[in-house]
C-alpha positions in Angstrom: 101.8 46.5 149.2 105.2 45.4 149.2 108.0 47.0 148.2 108.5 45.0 144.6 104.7 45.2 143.9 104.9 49.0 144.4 107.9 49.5 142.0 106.2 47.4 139.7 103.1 49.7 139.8 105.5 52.7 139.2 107.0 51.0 136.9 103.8 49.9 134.6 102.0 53.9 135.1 105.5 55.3 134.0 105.9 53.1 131.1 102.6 53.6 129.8 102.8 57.3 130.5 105.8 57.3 128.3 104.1 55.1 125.2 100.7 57.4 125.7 103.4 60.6 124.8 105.6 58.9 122.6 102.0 58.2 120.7 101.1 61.8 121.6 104.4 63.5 120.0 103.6 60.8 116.7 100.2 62.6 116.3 101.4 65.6 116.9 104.1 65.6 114.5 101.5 64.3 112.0 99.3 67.0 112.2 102.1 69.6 112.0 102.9 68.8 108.6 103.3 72.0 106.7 103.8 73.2 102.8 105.3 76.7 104.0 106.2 78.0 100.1 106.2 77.6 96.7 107.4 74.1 95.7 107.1 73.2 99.2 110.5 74.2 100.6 114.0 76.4 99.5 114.7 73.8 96.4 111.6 73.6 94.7 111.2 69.9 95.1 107.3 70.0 95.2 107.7 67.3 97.4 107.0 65.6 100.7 106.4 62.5 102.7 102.8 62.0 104.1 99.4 60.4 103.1 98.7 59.9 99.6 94.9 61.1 98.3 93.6 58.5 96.4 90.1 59.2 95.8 89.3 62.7 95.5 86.0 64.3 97.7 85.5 68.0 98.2 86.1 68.6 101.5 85.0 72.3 100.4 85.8 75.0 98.6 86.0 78.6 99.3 85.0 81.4 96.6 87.7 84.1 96.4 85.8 86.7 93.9 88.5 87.1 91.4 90.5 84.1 89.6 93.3 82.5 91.3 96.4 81.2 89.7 98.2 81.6 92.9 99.3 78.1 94.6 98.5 77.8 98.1 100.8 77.4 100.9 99.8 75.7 104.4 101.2 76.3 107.5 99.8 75.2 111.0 96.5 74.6 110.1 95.8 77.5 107.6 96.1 78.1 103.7 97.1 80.9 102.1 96.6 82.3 98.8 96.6 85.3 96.6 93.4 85.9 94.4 93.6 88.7 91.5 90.8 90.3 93.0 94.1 91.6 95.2 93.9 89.7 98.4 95.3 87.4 100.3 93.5 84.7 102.4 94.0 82.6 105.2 91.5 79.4 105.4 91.3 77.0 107.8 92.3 73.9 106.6 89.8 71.5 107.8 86.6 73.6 106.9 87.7 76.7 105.0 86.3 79.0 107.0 87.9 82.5 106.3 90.1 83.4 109.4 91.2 87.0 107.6 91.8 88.7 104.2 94.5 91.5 103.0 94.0 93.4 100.4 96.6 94.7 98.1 96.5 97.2 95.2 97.0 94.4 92.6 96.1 91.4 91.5 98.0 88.5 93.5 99.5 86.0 91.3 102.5 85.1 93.3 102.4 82.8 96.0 102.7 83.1 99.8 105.8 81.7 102.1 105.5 81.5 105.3 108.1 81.6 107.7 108.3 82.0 111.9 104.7 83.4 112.1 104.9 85.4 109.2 103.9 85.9 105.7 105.5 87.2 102.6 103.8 87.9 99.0 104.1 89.3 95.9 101.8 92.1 94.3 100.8 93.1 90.8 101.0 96.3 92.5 104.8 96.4 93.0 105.0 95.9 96.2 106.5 92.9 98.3 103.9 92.5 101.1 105.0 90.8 104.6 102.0 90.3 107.1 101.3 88.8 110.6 100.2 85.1 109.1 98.1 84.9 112.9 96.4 88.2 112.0 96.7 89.5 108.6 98.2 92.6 109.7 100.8 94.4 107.7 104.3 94.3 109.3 106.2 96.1 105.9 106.1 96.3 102.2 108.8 96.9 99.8 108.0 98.9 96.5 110.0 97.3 93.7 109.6 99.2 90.1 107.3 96.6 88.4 104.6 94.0 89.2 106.2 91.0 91.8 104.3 87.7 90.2 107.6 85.9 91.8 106.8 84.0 94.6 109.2 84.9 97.4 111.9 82.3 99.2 112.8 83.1 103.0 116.5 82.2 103.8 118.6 82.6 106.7 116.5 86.0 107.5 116.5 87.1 104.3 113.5 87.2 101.3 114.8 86.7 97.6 112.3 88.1 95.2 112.3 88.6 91.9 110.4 91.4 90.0 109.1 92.5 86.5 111.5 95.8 87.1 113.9 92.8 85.9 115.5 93.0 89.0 116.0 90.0 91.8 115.9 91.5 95.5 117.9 90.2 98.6 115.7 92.1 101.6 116.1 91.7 105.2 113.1 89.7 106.5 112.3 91.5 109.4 112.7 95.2 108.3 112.5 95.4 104.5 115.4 96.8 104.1 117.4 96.1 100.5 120.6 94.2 101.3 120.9 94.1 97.4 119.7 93.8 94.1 120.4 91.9 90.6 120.1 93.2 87.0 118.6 90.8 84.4 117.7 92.4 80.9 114.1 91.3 81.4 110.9 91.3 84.0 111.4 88.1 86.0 108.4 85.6 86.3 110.4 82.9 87.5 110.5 82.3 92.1 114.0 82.1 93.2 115.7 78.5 95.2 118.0 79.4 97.8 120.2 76.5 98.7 123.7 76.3 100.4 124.2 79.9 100.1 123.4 79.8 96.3 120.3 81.7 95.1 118.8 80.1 91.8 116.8 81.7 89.7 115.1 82.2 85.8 114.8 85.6 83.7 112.2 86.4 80.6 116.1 87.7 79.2 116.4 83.8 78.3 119.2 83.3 81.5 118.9 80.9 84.3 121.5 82.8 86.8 123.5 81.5 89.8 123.8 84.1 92.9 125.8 84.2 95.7 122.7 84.9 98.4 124.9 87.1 100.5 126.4 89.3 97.6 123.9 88.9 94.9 127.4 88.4 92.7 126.8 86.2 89.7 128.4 83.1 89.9 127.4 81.8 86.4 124.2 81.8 83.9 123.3 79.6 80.9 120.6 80.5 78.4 119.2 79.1 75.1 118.8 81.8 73.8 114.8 81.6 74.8 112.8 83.3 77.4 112.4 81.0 80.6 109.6 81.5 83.2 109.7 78.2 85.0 111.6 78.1 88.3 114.4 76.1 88.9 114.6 72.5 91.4 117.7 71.9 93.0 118.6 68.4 93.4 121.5 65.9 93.5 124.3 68.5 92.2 121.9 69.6 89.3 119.6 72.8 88.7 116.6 71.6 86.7 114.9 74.2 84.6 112.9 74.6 81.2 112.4 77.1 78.4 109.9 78.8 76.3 111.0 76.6 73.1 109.8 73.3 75.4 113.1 72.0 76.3 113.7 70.5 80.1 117.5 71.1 80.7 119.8 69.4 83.9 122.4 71.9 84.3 125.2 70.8 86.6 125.3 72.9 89.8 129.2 73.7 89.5 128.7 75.6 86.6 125.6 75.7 85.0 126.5 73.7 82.0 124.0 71.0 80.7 124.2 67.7 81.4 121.2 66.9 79.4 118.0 68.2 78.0 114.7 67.0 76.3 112.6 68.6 74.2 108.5 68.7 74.3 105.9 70.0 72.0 105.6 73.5 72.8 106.2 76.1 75.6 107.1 75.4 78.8 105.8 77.5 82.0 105.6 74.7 85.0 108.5 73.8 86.8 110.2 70.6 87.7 109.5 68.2 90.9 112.2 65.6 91.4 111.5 62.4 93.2 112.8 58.7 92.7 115.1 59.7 90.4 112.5 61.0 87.6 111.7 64.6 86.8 108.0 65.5 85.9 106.4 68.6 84.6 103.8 69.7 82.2 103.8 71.3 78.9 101.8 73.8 77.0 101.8 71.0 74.7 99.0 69.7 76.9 101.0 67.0 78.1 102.4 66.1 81.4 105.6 64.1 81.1 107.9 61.8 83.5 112.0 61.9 83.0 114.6 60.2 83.7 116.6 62.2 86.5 120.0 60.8 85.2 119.6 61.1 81.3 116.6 62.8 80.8 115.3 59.9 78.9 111.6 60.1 78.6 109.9 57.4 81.4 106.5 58.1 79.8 103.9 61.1 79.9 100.1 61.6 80.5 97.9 63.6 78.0 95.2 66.2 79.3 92.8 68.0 77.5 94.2 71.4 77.2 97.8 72.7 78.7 99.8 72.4 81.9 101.0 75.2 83.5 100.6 73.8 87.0 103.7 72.6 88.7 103.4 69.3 90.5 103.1 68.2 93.8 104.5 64.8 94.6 103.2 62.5 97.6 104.1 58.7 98.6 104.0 57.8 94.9 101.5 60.2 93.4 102.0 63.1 91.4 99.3 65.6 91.3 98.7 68.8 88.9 96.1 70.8 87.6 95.4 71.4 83.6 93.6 74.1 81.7 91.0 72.1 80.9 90.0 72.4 84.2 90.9 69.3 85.9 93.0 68.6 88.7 95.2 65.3 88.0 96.7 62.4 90.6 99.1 59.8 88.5 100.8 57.0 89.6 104.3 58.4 89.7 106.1 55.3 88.4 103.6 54.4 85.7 101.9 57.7 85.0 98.4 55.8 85.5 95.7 58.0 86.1 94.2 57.8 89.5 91.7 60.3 89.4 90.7 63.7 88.3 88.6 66.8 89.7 86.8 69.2 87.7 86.5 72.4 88.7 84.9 75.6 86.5 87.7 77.0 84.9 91.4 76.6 84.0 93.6 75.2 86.6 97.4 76.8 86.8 97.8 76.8 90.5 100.2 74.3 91.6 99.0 71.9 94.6 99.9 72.2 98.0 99.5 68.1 99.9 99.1 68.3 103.6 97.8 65.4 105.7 95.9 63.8 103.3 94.6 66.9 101.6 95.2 68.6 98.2 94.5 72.2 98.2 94.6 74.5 94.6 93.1 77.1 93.0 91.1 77.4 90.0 90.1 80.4 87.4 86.4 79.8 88.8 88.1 81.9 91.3 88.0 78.9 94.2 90.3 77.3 96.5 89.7 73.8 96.5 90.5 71.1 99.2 90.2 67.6 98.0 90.6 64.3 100.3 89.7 60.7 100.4 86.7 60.1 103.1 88.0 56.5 103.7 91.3 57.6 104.8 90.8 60.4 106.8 88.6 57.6 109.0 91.4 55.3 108.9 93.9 58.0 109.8 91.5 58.3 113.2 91.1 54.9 113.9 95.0 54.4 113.9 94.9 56.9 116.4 92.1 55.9 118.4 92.7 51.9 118.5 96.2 51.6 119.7 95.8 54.3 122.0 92.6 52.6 123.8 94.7 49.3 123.8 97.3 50.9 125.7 95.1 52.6 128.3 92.9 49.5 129.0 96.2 47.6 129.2 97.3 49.3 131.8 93.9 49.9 134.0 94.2 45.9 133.7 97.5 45.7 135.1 96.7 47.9 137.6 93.5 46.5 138.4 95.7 43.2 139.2 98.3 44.7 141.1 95.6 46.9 143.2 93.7 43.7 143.9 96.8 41.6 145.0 97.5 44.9 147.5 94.4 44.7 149.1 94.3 41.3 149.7 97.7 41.3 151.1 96.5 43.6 153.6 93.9 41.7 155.1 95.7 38.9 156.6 95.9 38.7 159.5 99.0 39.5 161.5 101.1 36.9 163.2 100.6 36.4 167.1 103.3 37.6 168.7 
């Protein structure tokens, strides 16, 4: 072989050693998606990029043994979720196979986030509960003065909590210790947002409250004068939250005041996902509307057969939500078109977690259910599979060629001298 042909052969196995990873990373990355919280990250947006379900099949369910209005969270290939029978599960996500359970001394209504290889819950017990997510085994546990139904938000090492004491918590997420605590004049339902150093949350005293996240200082509140359980979205310079009388309100991030509001037909408990510049949540109203992020101008709204207190999940276009008459909803986001519905055996109030082409909720039948479209998950391999095997045979031709060319370049015979 001469010297071109042989950098040409380095040159063909190193470039398609470099496309195989480059494809290898893609994969990768694509099956590392990850719902680690509650509204899927620190703002609430119940949203992320990734592969719409379109049809839903039961990819399988897994029976708890006590109702479960906790909303899963998914993390590297596991769910978790609270049950009020007063445990906590981790479930593969592919087959739902049980990998551990904790139990707690209380129903589990909040939900999990997961952060660094570990998990943090609330408990109707009181207590905050943080375990090994690998294992299941407890690390700490906080004992507030009233049931924690708050789902918890892990920022910059520290977990914000509230608690039906009527108290938010700043702890430190490796010890437990309390680096401080806020005073509302109610329990608190509502799961704080943590962004830019601002912690965001909603109090049964009728306040939505602004905190400073390393002080706990107030930095302002706004109330109608109505209870509010839903928890707020941070997005584009506007905290989006909503009351027991049924009104949506955007209050400006500066200062809490509104910038607008709409009212539904009766008591709201979901909260908000933002996405293309509309706002959608459910009502107890049994309706589950689409707004207008700017002006809160109603885009249009979908009507179930019994009321929402699910809180969305937003995917590539479709919104998806579970009703209490036992259904669990995927919409066209931009028309509100119904693309297909699940029924499970009870009432639905767990909001969806959308991972790779997978919804996974709970259900008062006391289930965790994990829904997917056949057809895609089969197309998701084959887009893996083909251009893979075209780059491998590619390059055993090339180097087939280059082999062949070699050998025959070494059989001539040598000059006389």
């Amino acid at each position: 072989m001469n010297s071109s042909s042989a950098v040409m052969f380095v040159a063909i196995l190193f470039l398609s050693s470099v496309f195989i990873g480059c494809y290898s990373v893609a994969i990768a990355q694509q099956s590392s998606d990850n719902w680690p919280m509650f509204r899927a990250d620190l703002s609430h947006s119940g949203v992320k990029t990734g592969i719409p379900v379109l049809h839903a099949k039961l990819l399988w369910n897994y029976s708890t043994g006590g109702q479960v209005y906790s909303s899963p969270s998914v993390m590297d290939g596991v769910v978790f979720v609270g049950s009020l029978n007063g445990d906590i599960y981790a479930l593969k996500t592919d087959t739902g196979i049980k990998l551990w359970n904790f139990t707690t001394g209380g129903p589990v209504y909040s939900s999990p986030a997961v952060s660094r290889g570990v998990l943090y819950i609330g408990s109707a017990d009181g207590k905050v509960y943080v375990l090994n997510a690998t294992s299941g085994d407890k690390m700490w546990s906080f004992n507030t003065g009233g049931e924690v139904d708050s789902s918890p938000a892990i920022a910059d090492g520290v977990v914000y909590v509230g608690s039906y004491d009527n108290n938010v918590y700043a702890l430190n997420a490796s010890s437990g210790s309390k680096l401080w605590v806020f005073s509302t004049l109610a329990p608190i339902w509502s799961s704080p947002a943590a962004v830019a150093g601002v912690v965001y949350i909603g109090s049964t005293d009728g306040y939505t409250y602004a905190l400073d996240a390393s002080s706990g200082t107030q930095l302002w509140n706004y109330t109608n004068g109505y209870p509010t359980e839903s928890s707020p979205t941070i997005a584009d310079d506007y905290v989006y939250t909503a009351y027991d009388n049924g009104t949506i309100y955007a209050l400006r991030i500066a200062d809490g005041t509104p910038a607008w509001s709409y009212t539904t037909g009766n008591i709201i408990k979901s909260s908000t996902a933002i996405s293309g510049g509309a706002v959608y949540i459910g009502s107890l109203d049994q309706n589950f509307y689409a707004l207008n992020a700017s002006d809160g101008a109603k885009l249009w709204n979908y009507t179930t057969g019994n009321t929402v207190y699910s809180a969305p999940a937003i995917v590539d276009g479709v919104v998806y939500f579970g009703s209490a008459d036992a259904n669990i909803y995927a919409l066209n986001a931009t028309s509100g078109t119904k693309l297909w519905s699940y029924s499970t055996s009870g009432y639905v109030e767990s909001s969806p977690a959308v991972v790779n082409g997978v919804v996974y909720i709970g259900s008062l039948d006391g289930n965790i259910y994990a829904l997917t479209s056949q057809a895609q998950k089969s197309s998701e391999l084959s887009d893996v599979i083909v251009p893979l095997g075209i780059i491998i045979i590619f390059s055993l031709i090339v180097a087939f060629i280059i082999l062949r060319k070699w050998n025959q370049s070494s059989r001539k015979p040598r000059p006389q001298p």
